[in-house]
C-alpha positions in Angstrom: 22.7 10.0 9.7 24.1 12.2 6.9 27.5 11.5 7.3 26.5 7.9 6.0 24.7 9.0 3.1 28.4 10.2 2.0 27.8 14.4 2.3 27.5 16.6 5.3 26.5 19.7 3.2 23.3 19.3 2.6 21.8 22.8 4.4 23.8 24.5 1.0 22.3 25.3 -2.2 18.3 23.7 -1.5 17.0 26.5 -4.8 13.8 28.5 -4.6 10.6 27.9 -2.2 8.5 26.6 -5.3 6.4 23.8 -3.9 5.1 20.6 -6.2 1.8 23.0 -6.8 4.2 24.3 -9.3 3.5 22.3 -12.7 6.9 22.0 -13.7 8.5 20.6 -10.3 10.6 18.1 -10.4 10.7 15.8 -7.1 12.4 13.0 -6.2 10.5 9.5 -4.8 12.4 8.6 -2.3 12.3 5.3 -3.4 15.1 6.0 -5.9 17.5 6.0 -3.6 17.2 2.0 -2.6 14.6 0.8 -0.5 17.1 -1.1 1.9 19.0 1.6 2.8 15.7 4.1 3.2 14.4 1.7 5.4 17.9 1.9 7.5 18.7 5.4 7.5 14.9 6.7 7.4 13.5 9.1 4.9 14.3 12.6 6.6 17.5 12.3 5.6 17.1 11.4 1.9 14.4 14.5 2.1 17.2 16.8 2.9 19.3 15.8 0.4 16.9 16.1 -2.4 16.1 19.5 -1.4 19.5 20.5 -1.5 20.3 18.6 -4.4 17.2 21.4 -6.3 14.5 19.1 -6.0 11.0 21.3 -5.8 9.4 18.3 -3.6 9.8 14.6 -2.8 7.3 11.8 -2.6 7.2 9.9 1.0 6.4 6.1 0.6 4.8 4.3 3.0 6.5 0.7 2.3 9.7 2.3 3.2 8.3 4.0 7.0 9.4 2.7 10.0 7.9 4.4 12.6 5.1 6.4 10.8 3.9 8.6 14.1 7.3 9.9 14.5 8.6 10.1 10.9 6.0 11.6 9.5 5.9 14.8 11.2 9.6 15.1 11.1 9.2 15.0 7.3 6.8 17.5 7.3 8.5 20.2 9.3 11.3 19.5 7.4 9.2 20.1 4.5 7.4 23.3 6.0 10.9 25.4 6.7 12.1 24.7 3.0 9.1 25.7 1.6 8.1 22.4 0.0 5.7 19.7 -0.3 5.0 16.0 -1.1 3.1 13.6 -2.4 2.5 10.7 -0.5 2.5 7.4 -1.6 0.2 4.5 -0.8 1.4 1.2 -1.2 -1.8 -0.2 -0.3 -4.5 -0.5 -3.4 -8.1 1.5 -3.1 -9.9 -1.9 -3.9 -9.6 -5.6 -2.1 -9.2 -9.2 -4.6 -12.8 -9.2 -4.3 -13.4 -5.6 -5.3 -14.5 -4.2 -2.5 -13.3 -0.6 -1.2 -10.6 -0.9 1.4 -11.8 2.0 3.5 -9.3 1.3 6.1 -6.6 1.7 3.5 -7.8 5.0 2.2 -8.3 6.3 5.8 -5.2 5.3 7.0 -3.7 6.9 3.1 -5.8 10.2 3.9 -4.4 10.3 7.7 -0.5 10.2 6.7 -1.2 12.8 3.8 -2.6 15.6 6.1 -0.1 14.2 9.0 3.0 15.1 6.6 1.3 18.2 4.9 0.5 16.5 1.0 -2.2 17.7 -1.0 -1.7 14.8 -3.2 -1.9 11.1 -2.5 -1.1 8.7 -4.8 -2.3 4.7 -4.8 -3.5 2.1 -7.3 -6.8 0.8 -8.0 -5.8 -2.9 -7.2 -9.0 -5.1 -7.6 -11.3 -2.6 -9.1 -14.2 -3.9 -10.9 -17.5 -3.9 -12.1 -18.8 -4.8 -8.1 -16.9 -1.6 -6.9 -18.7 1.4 -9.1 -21.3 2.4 -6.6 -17.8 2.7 -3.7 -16.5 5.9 -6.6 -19.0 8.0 -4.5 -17.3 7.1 -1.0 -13.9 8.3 -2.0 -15.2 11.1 -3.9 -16.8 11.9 -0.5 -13.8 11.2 1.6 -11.5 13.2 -0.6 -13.4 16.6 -0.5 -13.9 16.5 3.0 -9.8 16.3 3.6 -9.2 18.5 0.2 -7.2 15.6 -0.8 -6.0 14.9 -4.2 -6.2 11.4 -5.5 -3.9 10.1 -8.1 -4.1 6.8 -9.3 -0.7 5.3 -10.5 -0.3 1.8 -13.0 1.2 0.0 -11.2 3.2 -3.2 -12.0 -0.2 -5.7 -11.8 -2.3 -7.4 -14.3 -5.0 -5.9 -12.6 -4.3 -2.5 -11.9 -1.3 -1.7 -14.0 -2.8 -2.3 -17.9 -4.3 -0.2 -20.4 -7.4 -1.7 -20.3 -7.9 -1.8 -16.6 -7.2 2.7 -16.4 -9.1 2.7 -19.0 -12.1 1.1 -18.2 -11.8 2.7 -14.2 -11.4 6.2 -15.7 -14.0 5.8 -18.2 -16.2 4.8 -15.0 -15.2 7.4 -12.7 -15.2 9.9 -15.2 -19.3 9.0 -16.2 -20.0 9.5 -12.1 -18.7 13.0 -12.3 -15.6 11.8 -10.1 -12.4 13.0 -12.2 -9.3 11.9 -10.4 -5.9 12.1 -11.6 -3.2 10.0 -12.8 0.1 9.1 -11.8 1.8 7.9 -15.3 4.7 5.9 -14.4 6.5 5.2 -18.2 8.6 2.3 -16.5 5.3 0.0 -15.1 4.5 -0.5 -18.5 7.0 -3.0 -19.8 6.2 -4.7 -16.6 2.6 -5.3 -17.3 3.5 -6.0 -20.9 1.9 -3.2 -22.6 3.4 -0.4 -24.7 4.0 2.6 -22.7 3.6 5.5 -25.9 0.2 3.5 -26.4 -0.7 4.4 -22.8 0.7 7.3 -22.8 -1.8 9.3 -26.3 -4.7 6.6 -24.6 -4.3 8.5 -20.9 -2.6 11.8 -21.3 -6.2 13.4 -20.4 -5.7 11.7 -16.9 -2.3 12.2 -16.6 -1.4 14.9 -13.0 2.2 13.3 -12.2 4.8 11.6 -14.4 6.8 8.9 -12.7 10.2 9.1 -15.0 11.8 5.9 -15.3 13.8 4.0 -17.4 13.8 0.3 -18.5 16.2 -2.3 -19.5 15.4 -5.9 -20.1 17.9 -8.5 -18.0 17.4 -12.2 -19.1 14.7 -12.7 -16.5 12.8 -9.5 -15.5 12.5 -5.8 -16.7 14.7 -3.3 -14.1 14.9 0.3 -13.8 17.6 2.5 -14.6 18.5 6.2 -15.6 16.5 7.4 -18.8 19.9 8.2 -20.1 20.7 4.1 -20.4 16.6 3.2 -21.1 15.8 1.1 -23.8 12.8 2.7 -23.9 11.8 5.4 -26.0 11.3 7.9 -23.0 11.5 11.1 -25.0 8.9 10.1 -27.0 6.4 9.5 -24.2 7.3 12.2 -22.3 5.9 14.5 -26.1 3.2 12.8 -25.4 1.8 14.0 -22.3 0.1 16.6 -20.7 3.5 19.5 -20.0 4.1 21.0 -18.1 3.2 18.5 -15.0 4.9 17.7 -11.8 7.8 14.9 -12.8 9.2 12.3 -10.2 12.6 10.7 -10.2 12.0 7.0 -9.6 14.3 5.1 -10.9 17.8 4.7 -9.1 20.1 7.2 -7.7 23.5 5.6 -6.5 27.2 6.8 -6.6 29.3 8.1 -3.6 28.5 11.7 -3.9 24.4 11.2 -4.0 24.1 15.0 -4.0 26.2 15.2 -6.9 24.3 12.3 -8.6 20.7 13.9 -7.6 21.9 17.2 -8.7 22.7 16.3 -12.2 19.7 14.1 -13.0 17.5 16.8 -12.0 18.8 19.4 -13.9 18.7 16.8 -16.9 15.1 16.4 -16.3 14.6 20.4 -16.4 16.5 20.6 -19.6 14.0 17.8 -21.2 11.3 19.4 -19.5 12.1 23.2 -20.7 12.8 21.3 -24.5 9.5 20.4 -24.3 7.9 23.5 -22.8 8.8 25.4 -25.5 7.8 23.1 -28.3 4.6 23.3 -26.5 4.2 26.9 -27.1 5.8 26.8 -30.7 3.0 24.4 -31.7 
């Protein structure tokens, strides 16, 4: 399986044993390496090249698992003898159209975290809404009893992916005493139409995981691309959130020599990420 990712050296050079508990890890969403070809080759292999690429964790999606009962624990062994963790990724929302709570969704979400060892699981609020406030207790409830942390992402929906929309569910949450975090991904934004440095002084407070992408505009749709080529002002969002917090690569990784190519955007992200770590403690 390695051999077609284009390296064979992968068991070289994986760094220290921090886990993603660390505030300043960067990981890699395994996503950003193309979802066809994470689908074909599965997601162990695109774990073990992160790692040795210097990556302090990755985040497993669950659109791009094949065979869940036999991936998963593969994953997390893999995970266990480097000394790392994940975040696991949800592609299903917490709440139906219709605003009900999709408990099957957040059971079967809960399940795969403590299958493949995460602490953190991250999913979006899909239909959230007025009808769904007295459901914040059940996953408050469900949560604590498998020490699971919740972070809700923006995703690329009018529904679940605006200002107004976090807003309004964190402002709900928050006034039931249930404080879950937030996944800020700075590319969804341009997606949902909304300003992402808006979103990003309006949330920082929520913010537990950064989602570092960046945007260009084709003639029909927004894509995602290095934050080297963004035409978004990423630096400037970044200064305005919580550091240090976990980052995630999610935009795309390609080239022949993907450990080469993983290796160097990391490290670019812990240059930014040191910048801004010390202006922090200039200020």
């Amino acid at each position: 399986m390695l051999t077609e990712l284009g390296r064979t050296d992968l068991a070289a050079d994986s760094g220290a044993t921090d886990s993603i508990q660390s505030p300043s890890a960067i990981l890699i969403s395994l996503s950003a390496f193309g979802a066809a070809q994470v689908r074909r080759l599965g997601q162990l292999g695109f774990t073990q090249l992160s790692l040795a690429a210097g990556a302090d964790g990755v985040e497993v999606r669950s659109e791009l698992l094949q065979d869940a009962a036999s991936e998963l624990p593969a994953l997390a062994q893999a995970l266990r003898a480097a000394g790392k963790a994940a975040v696991y990724s949800c592609a299903e929302p917490l709440w139906s159209a219709d605003g009900a709570l999709d408990v099957a969704a957040l059971e079967r979400a809960l399940s795969a975290s403590q299958t493949l060892g995460a602490t953190r699981l991250k999913m979006s609020i899909g239909g959230f809404a007025a009808a769904s406030q007295a459901s914040l207790s059940e996953v408050q409830q469900r949560l604590q009893a498998s020490a699971m942390e919740l972070l809700i992402e923006n995703d690329q929906s009018a529904e679940a992916g605006t200002l107004l929309a976090l807003q309004d569910f964190f402002q709900v949450a928050n006034g039931r005493g249930f404080f879950p975090g937030m996944t800020f991904d700075m590319g969804n934004w341009h997606w949902t139409g909304e300003c992402p440095l808006q979103a990003a002084n309006a949330l920082a407070a929520q913010v537990r995981y950064v989602h570092c992408k960046g945007v260009q505009r084709q003639p029909q749709r927004w894509v995602a691309v290095p934050l080297a080529d963004s035409s978004a002002p990423w630096r400037a969002v970044l200064r305005a959130l919580p550091c240090p917090v976990p980052w995630a690569i999610e935009y795309p990784l390609l080239g022949d020599d993907l450990l080469t190519v993983a290796r160097q955007e990391i490290a670019q992200l812990r240059q930014v990420a040191a910048s801004l770590a010390g202006r922090h403690l200039t200020v």
